[in-house]
BAKOLVO-297746 format. One record per residue (C-alpha): residue in three letters; x, y, z. Coordinates in steps of 0.02 Angstrom, whole numbers, plus 50000, padded with zeros to 5 digits. Layout:
<rs>
ALAXYZ
...
</rs>
This chain:
<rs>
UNK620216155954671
UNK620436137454693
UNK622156131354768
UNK622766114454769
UNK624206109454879
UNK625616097154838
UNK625646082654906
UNK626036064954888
UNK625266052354764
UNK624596044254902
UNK623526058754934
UNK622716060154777
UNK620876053154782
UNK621046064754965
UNK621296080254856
UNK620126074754722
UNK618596075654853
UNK619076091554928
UNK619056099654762
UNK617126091654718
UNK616896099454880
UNK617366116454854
UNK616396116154669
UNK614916111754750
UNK615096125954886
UNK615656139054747
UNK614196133754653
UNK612796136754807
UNK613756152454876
UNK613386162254708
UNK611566158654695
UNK610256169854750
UNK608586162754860
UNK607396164454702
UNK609046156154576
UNK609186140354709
UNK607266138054710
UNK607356137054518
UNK608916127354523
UNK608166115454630
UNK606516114354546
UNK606666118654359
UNK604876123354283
UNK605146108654175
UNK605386093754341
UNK603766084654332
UNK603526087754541
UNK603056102554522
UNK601456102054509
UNK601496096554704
UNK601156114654735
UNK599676115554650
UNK598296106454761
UNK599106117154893
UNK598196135554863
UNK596646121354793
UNK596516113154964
UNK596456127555057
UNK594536133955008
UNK594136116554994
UNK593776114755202
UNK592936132355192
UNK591186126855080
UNK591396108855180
UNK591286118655343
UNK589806131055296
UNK588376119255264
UNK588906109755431
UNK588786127455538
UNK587136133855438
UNK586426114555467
UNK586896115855648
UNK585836129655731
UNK584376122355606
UNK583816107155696
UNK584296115055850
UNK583196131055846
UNK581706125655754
UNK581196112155869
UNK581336121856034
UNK580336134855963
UNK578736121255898
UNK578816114056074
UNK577836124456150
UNK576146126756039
UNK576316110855974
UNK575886103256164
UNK574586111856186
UNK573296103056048
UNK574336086556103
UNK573536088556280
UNK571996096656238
UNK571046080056177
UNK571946069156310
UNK570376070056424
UNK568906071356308
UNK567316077756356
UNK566216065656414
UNK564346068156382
UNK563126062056529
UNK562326044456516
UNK560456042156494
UNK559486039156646
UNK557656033656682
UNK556726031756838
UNK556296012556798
UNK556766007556961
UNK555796020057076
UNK554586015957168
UNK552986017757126
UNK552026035457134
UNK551276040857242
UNK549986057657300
UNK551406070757304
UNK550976081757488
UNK551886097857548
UNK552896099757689
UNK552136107557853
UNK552826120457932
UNK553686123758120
UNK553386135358254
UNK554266149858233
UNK554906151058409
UNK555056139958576
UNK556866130458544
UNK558336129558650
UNK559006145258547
UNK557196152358547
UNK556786153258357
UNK557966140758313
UNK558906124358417
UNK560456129758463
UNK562036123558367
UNK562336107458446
UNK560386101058473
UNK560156089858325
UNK558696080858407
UNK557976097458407
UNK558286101058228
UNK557526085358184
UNK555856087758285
UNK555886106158180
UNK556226101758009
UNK554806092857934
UNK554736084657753
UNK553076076557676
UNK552226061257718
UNK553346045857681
UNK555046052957707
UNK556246054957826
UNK557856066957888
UNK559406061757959
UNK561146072258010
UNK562416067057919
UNK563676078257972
UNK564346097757995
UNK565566108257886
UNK566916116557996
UNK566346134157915
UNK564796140057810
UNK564656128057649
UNK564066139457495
UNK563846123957373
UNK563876105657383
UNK564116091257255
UNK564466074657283
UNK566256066457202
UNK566806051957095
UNK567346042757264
UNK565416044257339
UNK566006060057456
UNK565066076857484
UNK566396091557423
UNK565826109357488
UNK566446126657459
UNK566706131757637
UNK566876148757715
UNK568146149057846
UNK568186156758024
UNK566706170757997
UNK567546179757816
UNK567416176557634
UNK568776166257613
UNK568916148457610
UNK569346130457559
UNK568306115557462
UNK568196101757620
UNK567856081757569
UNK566466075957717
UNK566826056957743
UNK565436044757771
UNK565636046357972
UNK565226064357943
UNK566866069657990
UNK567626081657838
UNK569346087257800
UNK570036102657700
UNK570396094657519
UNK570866111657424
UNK571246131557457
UNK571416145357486
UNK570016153657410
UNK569306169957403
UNK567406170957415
UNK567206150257330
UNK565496147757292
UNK565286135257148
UNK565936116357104
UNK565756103556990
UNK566836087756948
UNK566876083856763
UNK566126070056707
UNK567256051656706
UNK568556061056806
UNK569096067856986
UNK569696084456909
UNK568576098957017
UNK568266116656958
UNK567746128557071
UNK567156146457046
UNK567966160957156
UNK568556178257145
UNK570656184057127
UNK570246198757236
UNK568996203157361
UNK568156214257250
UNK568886213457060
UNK569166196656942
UNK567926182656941
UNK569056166656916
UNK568786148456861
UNK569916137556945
UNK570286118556911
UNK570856106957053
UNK571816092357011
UNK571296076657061
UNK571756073357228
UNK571776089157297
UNK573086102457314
UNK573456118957236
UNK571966125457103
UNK572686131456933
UNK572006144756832
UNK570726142556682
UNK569886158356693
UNK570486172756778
UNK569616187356702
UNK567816185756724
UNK566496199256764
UNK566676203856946
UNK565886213557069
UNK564226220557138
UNK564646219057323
UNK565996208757454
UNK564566195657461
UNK563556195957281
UNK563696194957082
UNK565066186857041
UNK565486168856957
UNK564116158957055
UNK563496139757032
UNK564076129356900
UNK563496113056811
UNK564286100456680
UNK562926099156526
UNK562336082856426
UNK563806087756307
UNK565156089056424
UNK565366107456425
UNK565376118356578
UNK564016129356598
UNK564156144556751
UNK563146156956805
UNK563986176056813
UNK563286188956907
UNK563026207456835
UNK564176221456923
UNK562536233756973
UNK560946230257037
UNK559886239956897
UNK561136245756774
UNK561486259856857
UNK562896270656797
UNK564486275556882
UNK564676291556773
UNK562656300256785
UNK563426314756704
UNK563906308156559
UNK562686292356512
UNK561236285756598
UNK561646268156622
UNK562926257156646
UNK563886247556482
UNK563836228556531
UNK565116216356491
UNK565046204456354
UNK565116188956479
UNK563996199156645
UNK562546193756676
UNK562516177056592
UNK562646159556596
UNK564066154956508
UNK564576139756409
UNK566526134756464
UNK567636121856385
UNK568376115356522
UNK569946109456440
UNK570256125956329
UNK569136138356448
UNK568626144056296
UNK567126154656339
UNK565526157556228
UNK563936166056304
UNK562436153356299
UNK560836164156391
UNK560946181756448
UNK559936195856538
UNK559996185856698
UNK560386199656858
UNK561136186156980
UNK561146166856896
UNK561716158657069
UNK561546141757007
UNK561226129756864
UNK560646113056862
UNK560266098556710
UNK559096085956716
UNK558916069156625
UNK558226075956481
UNK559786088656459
UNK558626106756492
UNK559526117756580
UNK559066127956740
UNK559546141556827
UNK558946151457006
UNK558996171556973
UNK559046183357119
UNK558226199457089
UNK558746216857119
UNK559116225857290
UNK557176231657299
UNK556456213157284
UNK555866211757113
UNK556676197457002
UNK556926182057112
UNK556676165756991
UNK556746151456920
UNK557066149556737
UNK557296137356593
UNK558946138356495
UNK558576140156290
UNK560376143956193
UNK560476162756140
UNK558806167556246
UNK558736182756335
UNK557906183856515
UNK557636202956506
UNK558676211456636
UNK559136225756662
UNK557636230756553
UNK556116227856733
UNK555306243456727
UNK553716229456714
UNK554306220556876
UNK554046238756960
UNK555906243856932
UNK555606265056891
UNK557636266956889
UNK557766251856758
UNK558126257156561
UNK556666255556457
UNK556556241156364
UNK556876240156166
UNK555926233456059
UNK557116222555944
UNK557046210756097
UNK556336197056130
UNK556226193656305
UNK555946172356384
UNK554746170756521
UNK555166164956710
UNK554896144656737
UNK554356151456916
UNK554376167656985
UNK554656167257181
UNK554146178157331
UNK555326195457334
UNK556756194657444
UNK556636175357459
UNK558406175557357
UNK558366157457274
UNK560036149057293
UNK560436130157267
UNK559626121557121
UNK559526103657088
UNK558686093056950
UNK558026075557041
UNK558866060256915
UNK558886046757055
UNK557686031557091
UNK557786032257260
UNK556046043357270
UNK554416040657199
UNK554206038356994
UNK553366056556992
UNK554766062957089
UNK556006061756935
UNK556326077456858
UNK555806088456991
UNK556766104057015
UNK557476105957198
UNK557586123557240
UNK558336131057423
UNK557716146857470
UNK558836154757562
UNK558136171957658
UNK557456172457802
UNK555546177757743
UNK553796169657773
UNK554116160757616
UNK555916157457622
UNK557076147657744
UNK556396130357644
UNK556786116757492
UNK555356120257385
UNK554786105857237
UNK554406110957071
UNK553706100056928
UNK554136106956781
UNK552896095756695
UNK551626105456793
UNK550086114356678
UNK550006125456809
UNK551796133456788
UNK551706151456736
UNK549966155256827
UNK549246167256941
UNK548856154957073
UNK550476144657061
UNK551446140957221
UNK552886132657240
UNK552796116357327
UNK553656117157532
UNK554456102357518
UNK555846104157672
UNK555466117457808
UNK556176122457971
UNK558006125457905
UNK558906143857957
UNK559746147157791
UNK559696133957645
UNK561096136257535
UNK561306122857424
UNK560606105057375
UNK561136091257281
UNK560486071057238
UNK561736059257333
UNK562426044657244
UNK561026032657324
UNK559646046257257
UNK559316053457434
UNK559186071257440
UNK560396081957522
UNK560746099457583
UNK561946111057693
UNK561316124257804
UNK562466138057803
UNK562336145557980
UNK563136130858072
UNK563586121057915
UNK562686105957949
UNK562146092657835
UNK560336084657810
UNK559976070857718
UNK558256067657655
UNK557746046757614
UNK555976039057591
UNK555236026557660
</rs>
């Protein structure tokens, strides 16, 4: 109910806005919420549509937003897991292999009558059968080489070197034995002879070889005293070794069979002699089988690429391959030691895929050996040495700093001490007489206690390491 009071004229446009007032308020204080919203907005006002891109909009973010999150974890994942194998092919050809240059003996001098080595009294030195450690004039007046060359000392290892090879920077590198066990270091002897530890620790190091064009040194040792043959890789420099190989055939005894002497090839692969883990194939389980299974990679020198240590078996049937050696032609050599009762000790030429016949020596005098089988085919020895002289060191001559008919001549140390051991003996392998009766290998260096190792320094003298007091000889000529 409206009222409308009296009052004067004057007051009349006063009470003709209070009553639009009160209209207006009657009129919104009768409508319900869903009444003002169609009041307000009549289905026929063209702004209503203003409400429409509203529930539109709202998916619209959602299909933008998917891609971006299924894009996101995309690039992100996928390269961190290619990282990995995809660096590995990227360093693999970084170094390549570098094959071995030619080399002739063009500038030797000229040959000459090739004479052996005499030998020294077996007793009457200031240790009685030998000079004591620190008489190098008496070592010199006992060691005797042929006519027309000389010896010097060039130094001593601070332990007993196992192997020697000489270094890109013109220094002698030695596997080392230190303080009376089997374990030990490489050492780097300077040209003053004095020698400093370059890279350990080792357990039982025996062979080493730098890779051709580079400083990088691999070295062959075992992971445990008695289990896991190992190929190691020194950086250059020096420092900590890094695994290649660490799961090679491993081991007769705390001192034999296990990965031995090692050479780089003409093609720049690595080849390494590996011991076999018994003397004669002898089983550990008689009860059950007769002999012993052998390993794929026992007993064998085996073909290594150094950057992969990808492993491939060139020449088997070898009992103890100690060493290996290439000359300028690219054959391969190897020294063999033979079994615990003598028989076997050799040299041999490496063919790929030959077989050298053990453990099949029942014709070497072997009775305990497996009989041979007929469906193989079985290489002669090169040279087959005195039992119990245990060949060691190898090395091919490819210098110019000896006689024309020196080149190619096979260096061998025998290292027992036998009548007709405890010497560097020279072997032709040119020789017609090779492979009979009355063959005998050539005393080239006599007088030495135990011969481990030789190797061709980088002016082409000869050189060698004695392993009981770790001294160094150097042989020139004149």
């Amino acid at each position: 109910m409206i009222v409308i009071l009296r009052l004067p004229f004057v007051s009349l446009c006063l009470r003709v806005f209070v009553l639009s007032f009160l209209l207006i308020l009657s009129a919104c204080g009768s409508a319900t919420p869903q009444g003002a919203f169609q009041a307000t907005l009549p289905p026929a006002v063209s702004s209503a549509p203003v409400y429409t891109p509203t529930p539109t909009l709202t998916p619209s973010p959602t299909p933008t937003l998917t891609p971006t999150l299924t894009l996101t974890p995309s690039p992100t994942i996928t390269p961190t897991g290619t990282q990995t194998p995809t660096l590995t092919p990227t360093i693999t050809p970084t170094v390549p292999l570098l094959t071995l240059p030619p080399v002739t003996n063009a500038d030797a001098p000229n040959s000459i009558l090739a004479q052996a080595a005499e030998l020294s009294a077996a007793s009457g030195w200031s240790c009685d059968d030998f000079p004591c450690e620190d008489d190098i004039p008496g070592f010199l007046e006992r060691i005797r080489v042929p006519p027309g060359f000389v010896v010097e000392h060039t130094g001593q290892f601070p332990g007993q070197p196992v192997q020697i090879t000489y270094g890109p920077d013109g220094r002698l590198y030695a596997t080392v034995l230190e303080n009376g066990t089997r374990s030990g270091a490489v050492y780097a002897m300077n040209a003053d002879g004095s020698s400093e530890r370059y890279s350990g620790d080792f357990i039982s190091p025996v062979g080493l070889a730098f890779q051709p064009g580079t400083d990088v040194l691999y070295v062959s040792a075992r992971l445990t005293p008695m289990q896991r043959g190992a190929l190691l890789r020194v950086p250059p420099g020096g420092g900590a070794p890094q695994d290649v190989i660490i799961d090679l055939p491993c081991c007769y005894s705390l001192v034999d069979n296990q990965p031995n002497g090692m050479t780089f090839g003409a093609d720049g692969y690595l080849y390494l002699g590996v011991g076999a883990l018994t003397d004669h194939a002898e089983s550990t389980e008689p009860d059950s089988k007769p002999y012993a299974d052998l390993l794929p990679h026992e007993a064998a020198i085996l073909r290594i690429q150094p950057h992969t240590g990808a492993v491939e078996v060139y020449a088997s049937g070898l009992r103890n391959p100690y060493d290996v050696a290439v000359s300028a032609d690219g054959q391969l050599y190897a020294t063999d030691q033979g079994i615990v009762a003598g028989p076997g000790d050799r040299l041999v030429a490496l063919d790929a895929g030959a077989f050298y016949g053990w453990p099949y020596w029942r014709t070497r005098g072997c009775g305990d050996c497996p009989l041979s089988r007929a469906d193989l085919t079985v290489m002669p020895d090169l040279v087959p040495f005195p039992d119990f002289s245990l060949p060691r060191g190898l090395a091919a001559y490819t210098g110019t700093q000896f006689p024309a008919n020196y080149f190619g001549s096979l260096f061998v140390a025998l290292w027992n001490g036998t009548p007709d051991a405890q010497r560097i003996v020279r072997i032709d392998p040119r020789d017609p007489r090779l492979g009979g009766e009355d063959y005998t290998p050539e005393p080239f260096m006599t007088g030495l206690i135990r011969p481990t190792d030789v190797t061709i320094a980088p002016d082409g003298s000869l050189v060698l390491a004695d392993f009981i007091y770790g001294h160094v000889w150097r042989v020139s000529y004149q």
